[in-house]
C-alpha positions in Angstrom: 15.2 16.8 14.8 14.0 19.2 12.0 13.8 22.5 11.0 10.5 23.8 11.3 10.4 25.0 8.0 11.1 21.5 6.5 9.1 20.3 8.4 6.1 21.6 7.2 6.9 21.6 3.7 7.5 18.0 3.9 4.0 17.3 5.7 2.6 19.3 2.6 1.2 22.9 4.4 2.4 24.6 1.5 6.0 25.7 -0.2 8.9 27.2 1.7 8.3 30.7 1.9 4.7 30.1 2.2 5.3 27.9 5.7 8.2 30.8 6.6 5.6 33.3 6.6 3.1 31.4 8.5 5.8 30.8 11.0 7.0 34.2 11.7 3.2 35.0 12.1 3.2 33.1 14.9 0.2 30.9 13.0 2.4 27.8 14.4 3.0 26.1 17.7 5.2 23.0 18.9 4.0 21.5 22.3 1.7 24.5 23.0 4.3 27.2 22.1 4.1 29.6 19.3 7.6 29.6 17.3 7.9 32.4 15.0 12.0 31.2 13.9 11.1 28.5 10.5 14.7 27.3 11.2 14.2 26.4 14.5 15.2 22.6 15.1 12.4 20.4 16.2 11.2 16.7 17.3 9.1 15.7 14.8 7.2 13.9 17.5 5.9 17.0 19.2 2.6 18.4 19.2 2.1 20.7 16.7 -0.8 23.1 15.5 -1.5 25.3 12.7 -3.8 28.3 13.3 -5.0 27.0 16.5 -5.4 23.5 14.9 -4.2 20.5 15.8 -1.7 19.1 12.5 -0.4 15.4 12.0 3.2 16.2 12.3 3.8 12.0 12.2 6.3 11.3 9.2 6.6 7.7 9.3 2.7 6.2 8.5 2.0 2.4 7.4 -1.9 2.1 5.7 -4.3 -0.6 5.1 -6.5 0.7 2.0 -9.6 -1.4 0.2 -9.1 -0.9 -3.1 -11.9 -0.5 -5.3 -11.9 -1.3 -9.0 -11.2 1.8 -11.6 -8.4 3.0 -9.6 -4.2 3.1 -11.0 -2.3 2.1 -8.0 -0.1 5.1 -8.7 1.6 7.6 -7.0 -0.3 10.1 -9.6 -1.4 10.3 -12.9 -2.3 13.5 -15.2 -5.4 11.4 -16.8 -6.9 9.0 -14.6 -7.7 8.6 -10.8 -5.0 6.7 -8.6 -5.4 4.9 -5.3 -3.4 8.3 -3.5 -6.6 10.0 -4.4 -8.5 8.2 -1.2 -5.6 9.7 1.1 -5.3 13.0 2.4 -2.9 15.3 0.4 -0.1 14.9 3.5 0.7 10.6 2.5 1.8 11.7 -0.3 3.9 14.7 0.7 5.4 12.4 3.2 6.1 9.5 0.8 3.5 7.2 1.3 3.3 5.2 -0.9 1.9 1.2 -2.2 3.5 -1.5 -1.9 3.2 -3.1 -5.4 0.6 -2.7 -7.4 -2.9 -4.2 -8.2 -4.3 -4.1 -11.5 -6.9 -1.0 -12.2 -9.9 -3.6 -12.2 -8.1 -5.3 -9.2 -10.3 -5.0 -6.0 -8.9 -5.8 -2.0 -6.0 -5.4 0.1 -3.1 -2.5 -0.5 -0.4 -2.1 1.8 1.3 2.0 2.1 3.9 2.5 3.6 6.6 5.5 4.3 9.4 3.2 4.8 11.6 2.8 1.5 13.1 -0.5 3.1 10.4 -2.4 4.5 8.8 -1.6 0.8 12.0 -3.0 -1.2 12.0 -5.9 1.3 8.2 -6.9 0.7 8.6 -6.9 -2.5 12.1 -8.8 -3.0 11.7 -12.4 -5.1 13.8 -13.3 -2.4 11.5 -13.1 0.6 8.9 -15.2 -0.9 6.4 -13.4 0.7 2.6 -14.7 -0.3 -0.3 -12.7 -2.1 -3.2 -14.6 -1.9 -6.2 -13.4 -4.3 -9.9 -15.0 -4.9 -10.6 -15.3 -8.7 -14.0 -15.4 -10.2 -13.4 -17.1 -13.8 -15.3 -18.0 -17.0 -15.7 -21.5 -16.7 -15.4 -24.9 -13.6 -12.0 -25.7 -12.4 -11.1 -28.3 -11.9 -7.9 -30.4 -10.1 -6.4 -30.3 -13.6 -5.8 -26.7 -13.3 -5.0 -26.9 -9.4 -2.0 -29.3 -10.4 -0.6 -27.3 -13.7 -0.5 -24.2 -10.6 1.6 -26.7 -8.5 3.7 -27.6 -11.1 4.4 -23.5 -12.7 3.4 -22.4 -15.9 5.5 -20.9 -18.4 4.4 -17.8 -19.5 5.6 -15.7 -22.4 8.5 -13.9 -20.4 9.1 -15.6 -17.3 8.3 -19.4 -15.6 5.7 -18.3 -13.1 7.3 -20.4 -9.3 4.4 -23.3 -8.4 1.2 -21.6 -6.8 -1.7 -22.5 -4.7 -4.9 -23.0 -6.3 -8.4 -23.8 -4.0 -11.4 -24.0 -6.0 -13.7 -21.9 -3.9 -16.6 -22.6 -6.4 -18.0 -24.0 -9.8 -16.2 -20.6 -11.4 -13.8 -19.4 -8.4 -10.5 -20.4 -6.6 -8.4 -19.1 -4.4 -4.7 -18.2 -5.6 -1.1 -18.0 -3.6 1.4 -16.7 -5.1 4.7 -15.5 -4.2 5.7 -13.2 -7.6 4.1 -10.3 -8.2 4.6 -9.9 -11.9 2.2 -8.1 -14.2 -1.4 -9.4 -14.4 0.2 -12.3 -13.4 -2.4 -13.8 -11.7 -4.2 -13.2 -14.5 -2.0 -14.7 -17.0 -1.7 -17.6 -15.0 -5.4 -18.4 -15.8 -5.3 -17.5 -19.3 -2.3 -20.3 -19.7 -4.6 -22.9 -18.6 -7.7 -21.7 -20.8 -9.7 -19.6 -18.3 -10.4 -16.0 -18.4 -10.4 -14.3 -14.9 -13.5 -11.7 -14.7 -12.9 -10.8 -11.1 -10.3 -10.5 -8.8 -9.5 -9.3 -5.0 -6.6 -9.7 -3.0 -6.9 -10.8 0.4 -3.7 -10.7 1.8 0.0 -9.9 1.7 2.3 -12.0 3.7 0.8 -11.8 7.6 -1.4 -8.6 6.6 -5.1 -9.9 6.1 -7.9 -7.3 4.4 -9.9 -6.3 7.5 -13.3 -7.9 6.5 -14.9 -4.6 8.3 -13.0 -2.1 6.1 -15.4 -0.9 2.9 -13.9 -0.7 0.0 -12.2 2.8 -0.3 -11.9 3.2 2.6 -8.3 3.1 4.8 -6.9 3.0 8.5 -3.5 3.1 9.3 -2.1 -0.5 10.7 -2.4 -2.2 13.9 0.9 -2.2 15.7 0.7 -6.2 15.4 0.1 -5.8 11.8 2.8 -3.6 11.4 4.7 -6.5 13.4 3.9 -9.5 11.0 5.1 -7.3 8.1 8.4 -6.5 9.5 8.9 -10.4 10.3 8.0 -10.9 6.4 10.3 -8.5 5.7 13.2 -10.0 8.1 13.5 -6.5 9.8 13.4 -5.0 13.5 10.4 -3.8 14.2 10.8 0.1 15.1 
């Protein structure tokens, strides 16, 4: 239960005394009722409407988005345009937020979520949960570059953990890893002389980019997807 009040504020309708005095205009209704008391206690899982209009009152959301390149993955930014900018204004107001982060030239899967756990979980070295990305690179690989990735690289600040490398192409391969350090993937190349030009991320643990999603565009999880990243995350489903 919730105050009506909070409520809206939280689902981003506008500040306190701003939702108050749509409230006691009767502008608001919960399962077909107007309520006109903002501190009346509610079920966030009720129908609610907002001058007639039906409102999302849902504060628990999980989102699939196709990243395009020249977006921050960022909650905000005063300069430059984030990922939150392809959401409606309410995911943020509720806290939903990326999973990680992909570079700003990084295209492919992110993962959104409102849960704080599942989030910290995902992204714990200790789950060891995979990120699989498709390079496009300056020059061949070759299986001399597919075994340095099996054996780790040491990088400037950290020993990157053994990775998966498929060459997809003359100039392309097809990473696993299960870090998520900065432009690691990237760096990874670099230590064994090739300069990545492109790069996409096709999946986070059991989550999978829907191939029928265009890039910048988003839809809110599957309940099986939602499923496979719990199990990642060794959590109960809700």
């Amino acid at each position: 239960m919730m105050r009506l009040d909070r409520w809206l504020v939280t689902l981003g309708v506008g500040s306190r005394s701003q939702v108050q005095k749509l409230i006691r205009q009767g502008a608001v209704t919960v399962n077909g009722l107007p309520v006109t008391d903002p501190s009346a206690a509610c079920d966030t899982g009720a129908a609610l409407t907002l001058h007639r209009q039906p409102l999302d009152g849902r504060l628990t959301r999980h989102v699939m988005l196709h990243k395009p390149a020249g977006l921050l993955t960022a909650a905000r930014d005063k300069k430059q345009p984030t990922v939150m900018d392809l959401l409606p204004e309410s995911y943020a107001s509720i806290g939903c937020m990326p999973v990680g982060r992909l570079d700003k030239d990084t295209t492919g899967l992110l993962f959104l979520t409102t849960d704080g756990e599942l989030n910290h979980r995902l992204l714990s070295p200790t789950r060891h949960v995979d990120k699989t990305y498709l390079a496009q690179v300056d020059g061949p690989l070759s299986e001399k570059e597919v075994a340095a990735f099996a054996e780790g690289l040491h990088l400037s600040d950290f020993d990157a953990k053994p990775a998966l490398l498929e060459i997809t192409g003359p100039a392309s391969g097809r990473v696993t890893v299960q870090e998520g350090k900065f432009h690691q993937v990237k760096r990874m190349f670099s230590a064994v002389g090739r300069e990545v030009t492109a790069l996409h991320r096709e999946s986070f643990g059991s989550l999978r980019l829907d191939p029928t999603l265009p890039e910048g565009q988003w839809r809110e999880l599957t309940d099986e997807e939602l499923r496979g990243l719990y199990a990642d995350a060794q959590m109960e489903a809700p």
